[in-house]
N, C-alpha and C positions, 0 to 999 in steps of 0.2 A: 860837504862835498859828496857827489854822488859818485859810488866806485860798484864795480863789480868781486867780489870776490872768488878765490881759485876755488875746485871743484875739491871739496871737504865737507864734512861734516859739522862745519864750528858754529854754523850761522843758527842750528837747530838752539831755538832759546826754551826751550823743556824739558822733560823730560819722557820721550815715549807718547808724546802726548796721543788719548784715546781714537783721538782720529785717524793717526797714520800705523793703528798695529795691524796692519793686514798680515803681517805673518803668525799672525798667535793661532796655536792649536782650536781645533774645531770647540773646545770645550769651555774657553775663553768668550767666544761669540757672543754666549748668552748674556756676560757680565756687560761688555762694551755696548752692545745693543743699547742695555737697562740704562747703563749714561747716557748714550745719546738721547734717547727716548726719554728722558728725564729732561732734558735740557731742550727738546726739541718743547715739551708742555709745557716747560715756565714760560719759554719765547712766546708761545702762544698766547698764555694768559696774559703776559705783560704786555702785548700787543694787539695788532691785527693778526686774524686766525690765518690771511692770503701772504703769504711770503712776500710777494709784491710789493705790498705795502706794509712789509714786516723784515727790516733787515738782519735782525737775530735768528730770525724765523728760519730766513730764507738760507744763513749761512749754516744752522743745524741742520737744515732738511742737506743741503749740498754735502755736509760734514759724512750724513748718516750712509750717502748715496756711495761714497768715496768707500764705504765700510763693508759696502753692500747691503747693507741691511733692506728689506723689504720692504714695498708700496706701503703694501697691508701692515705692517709696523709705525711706519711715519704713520699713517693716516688716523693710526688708534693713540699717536703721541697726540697728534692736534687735539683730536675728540677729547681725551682724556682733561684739557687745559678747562675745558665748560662742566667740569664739576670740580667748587671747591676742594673739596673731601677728598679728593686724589690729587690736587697739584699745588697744595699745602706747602712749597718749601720754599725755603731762606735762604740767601745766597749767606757765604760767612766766607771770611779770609783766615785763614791760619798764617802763623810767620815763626821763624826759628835758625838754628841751628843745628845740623845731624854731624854724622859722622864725620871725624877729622876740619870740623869746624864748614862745612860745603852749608853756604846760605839755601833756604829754601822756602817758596811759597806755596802755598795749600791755598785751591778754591772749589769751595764743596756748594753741593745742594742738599741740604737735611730737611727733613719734617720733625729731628728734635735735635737743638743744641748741645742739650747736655750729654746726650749719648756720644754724638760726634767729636764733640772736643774731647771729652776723655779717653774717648780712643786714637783719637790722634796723639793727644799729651801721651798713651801707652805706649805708642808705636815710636816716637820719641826718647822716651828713658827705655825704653827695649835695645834698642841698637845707639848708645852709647850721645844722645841728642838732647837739646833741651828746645822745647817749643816755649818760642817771647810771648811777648806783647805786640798786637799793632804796631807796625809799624820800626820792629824790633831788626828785617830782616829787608826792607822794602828798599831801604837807601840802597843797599848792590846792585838794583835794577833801575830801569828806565820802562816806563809803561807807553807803548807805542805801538799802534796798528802792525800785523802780520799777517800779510795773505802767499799763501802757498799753494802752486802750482805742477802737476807732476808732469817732471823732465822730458816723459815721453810723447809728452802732447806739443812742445814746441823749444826749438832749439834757444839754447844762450842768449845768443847776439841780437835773438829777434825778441827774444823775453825784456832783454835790459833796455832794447828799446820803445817797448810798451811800458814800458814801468815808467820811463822818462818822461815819456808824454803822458803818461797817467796822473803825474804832480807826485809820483811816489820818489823818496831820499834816498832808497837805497836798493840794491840788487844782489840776492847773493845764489849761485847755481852751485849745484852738485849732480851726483850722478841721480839721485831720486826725486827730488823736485827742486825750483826756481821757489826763490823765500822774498819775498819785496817789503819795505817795512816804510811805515810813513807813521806823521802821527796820529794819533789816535784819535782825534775828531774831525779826522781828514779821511779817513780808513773806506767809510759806504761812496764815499763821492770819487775816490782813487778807483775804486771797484768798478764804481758805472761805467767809468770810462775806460776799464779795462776788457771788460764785460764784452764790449762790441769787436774786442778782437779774440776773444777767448770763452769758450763756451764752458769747464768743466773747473771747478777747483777744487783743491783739497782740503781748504780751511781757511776761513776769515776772522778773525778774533781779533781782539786785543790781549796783548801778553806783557807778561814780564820778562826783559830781557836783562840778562842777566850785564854789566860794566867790562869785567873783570872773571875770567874763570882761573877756577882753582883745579892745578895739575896734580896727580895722584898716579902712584904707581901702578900694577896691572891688581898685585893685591890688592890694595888698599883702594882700589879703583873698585874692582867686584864686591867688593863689604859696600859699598856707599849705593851701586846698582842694587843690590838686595834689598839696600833701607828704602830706596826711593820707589821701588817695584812694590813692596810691602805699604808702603802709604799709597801707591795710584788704585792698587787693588781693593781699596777697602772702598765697599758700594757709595759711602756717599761722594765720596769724592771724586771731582770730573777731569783737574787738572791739577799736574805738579810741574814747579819750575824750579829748578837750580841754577847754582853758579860752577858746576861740574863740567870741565873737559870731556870730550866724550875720545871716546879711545874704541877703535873700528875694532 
């Protein structure tokens, strides 16, 4: 059933995710840049160099614009994609358990494995966590397109109903952007057709969304924001998801 939900924060299925920290200090910039621009060169290399004809391409260049990040940035991400030697990396999934048992999934870009996993495994038994196996931590989510929209570019009523006519499942607003979810090999074709009433977005991915979140007190809430801030900040990594409540 297709519903809209009330104006909250519930519908956010990440964690902070790199795209929407516009508010991080001036000193932060350089680290979110380095992921997008990481992520804008694999799209590259995996595909066509024209966005156009590259829908990962086109949803990091969009991600990086939302960031602010510069022309002159994107444009040295593409370039970067046509020599091996610098866009060398591996996508890898991480899966586990952290603190107070909050499911969580890790998706990184390395140029070495073995560095990365054991920094992860570190940051894991550091804050009281144990990182699984594949697929250890996957069953609490559902993997399904997510394109987000900020609120101030078009109201509610008229967002929920481009999403309807888009083929998208679901609609959820708040006060900082409209979240619309569909599934995930439905996701570039929902877009096309949103596209033609909507020029600007904040992010087009596919996510894990978490079933079920887990409530935590305002302590025991900030220990878990610490653990989860401590794994997005580590450079290889682009994305973190939980099954954490988020508490405004």
């Amino acid at each position: 059933m297709f519903y809209k939900a009330q104006f909250n924060m519930a519908g956010h299925s990440h964690w902070a995710g790199i795209k929407h920290k516009k508010g991080r200090a001036d000193k932060e910039r350089s680290k979110i840049f380095s992921k997008l621009s990481r992520e804008i060169t694999v799209a590259a290399k995996l595909g066509d160099k024209d966005p156009d004809m590259n829908h990962r391409l086109r949803s990091a260049i969009q991600a990086a614009r939302s960031a602010n990040m510069p022309k002159d940035n994107i444009d040295r991400a593409i370039d970067k994609s046509k020599f091996n030697d610098q866009s060398n990396f591996d996508e890898i999934r991480y899966e586990g358990f952290g603190i107070y048992k909050i499911a969580v999934i890790i998706e990184a870009l390395t140029d070495n494995k073995n560095r990365t996993a054991s920094k992860i495994r570190e940051i894991f038994q550091k804050n009281g966590g144990n990182l699984g196996t594949l697929g250890s931590a996957a069953h609490n989510f559902k993997h399904l397109g997510i394109i987000r929209v900020d609120a101030e570019q078009i109201d509610p009523d008229t967002m929920l109903e481009i999403a309807i006519n888009s083929g998208a499942d679901e609609c959820f607003s708040n006060k900082s952007y409209h979240e619309i979810h569909c599934n995930k090999e439905n996701i570039y074709d929902v877009k096309k057709i949103m596209e033609k009433k909507i020029n600007n977005f904040l992010s087009t991915n596919i996510e894990w969304h978490p079933f079920n979140k887990v409530n935590l007190n305002k302590e025991q809430f900030n220990e878990a924001k610490k653990f989860l801030e401590t794994l997005e900040d580590h450079d290889d990594v682009q994305k973190v998801y939980s099954n954490l409540e988020m508490i405004e």
